[in-house]
C-alpha positions in Angstrom: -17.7 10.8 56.1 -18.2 9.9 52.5 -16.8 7.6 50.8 -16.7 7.0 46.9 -17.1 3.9 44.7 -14.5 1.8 44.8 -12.8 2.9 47.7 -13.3 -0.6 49.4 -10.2 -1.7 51.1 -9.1 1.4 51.9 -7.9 2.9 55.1 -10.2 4.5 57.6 -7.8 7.3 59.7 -8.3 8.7 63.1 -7.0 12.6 64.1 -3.2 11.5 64.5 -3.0 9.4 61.4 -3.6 5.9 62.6 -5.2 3.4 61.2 -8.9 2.3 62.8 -10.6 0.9 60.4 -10.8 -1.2 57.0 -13.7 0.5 54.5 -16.0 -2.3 53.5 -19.1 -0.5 51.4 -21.2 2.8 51.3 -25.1 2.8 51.0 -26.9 6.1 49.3 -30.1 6.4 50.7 -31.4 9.6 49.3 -30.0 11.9 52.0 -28.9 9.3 54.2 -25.6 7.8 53.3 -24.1 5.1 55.5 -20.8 3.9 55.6 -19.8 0.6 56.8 -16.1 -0.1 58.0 -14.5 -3.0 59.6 -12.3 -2.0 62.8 -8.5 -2.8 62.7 -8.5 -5.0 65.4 -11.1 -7.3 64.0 -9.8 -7.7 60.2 -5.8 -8.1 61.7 -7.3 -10.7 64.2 -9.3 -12.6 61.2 -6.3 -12.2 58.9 -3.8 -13.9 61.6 -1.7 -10.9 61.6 0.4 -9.6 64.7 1.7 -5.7 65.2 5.0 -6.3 66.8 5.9 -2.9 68.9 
């Protein structure tokens, strides 16, 4: 997916809504764009932050 300048921070969705992933920065390559996210678990774990149920 694409993602637009200054859209880092912001939420990457799955199909039902949930949250997956934190986006970090794009690279434009001519026809080649790459997208680099952080997953969920990773950026809650470093954050110290627990999901209660």
């Amino acid at each position: 997916m694409a993602i637009l300048p200054g859209s880092s921070g912001g939420p990457l969705l799955d199909a039902g809504g949930s949250v997956i992933g934190l986006t970090v920065s794009a690279v434009d390559r001519g026809r080649a764009n790459l997208n680099f996210f952080i997953p969920i678990r990773e950026a809650l774990d470093k954050l110290a932050i627990e999901l209660k149920d």
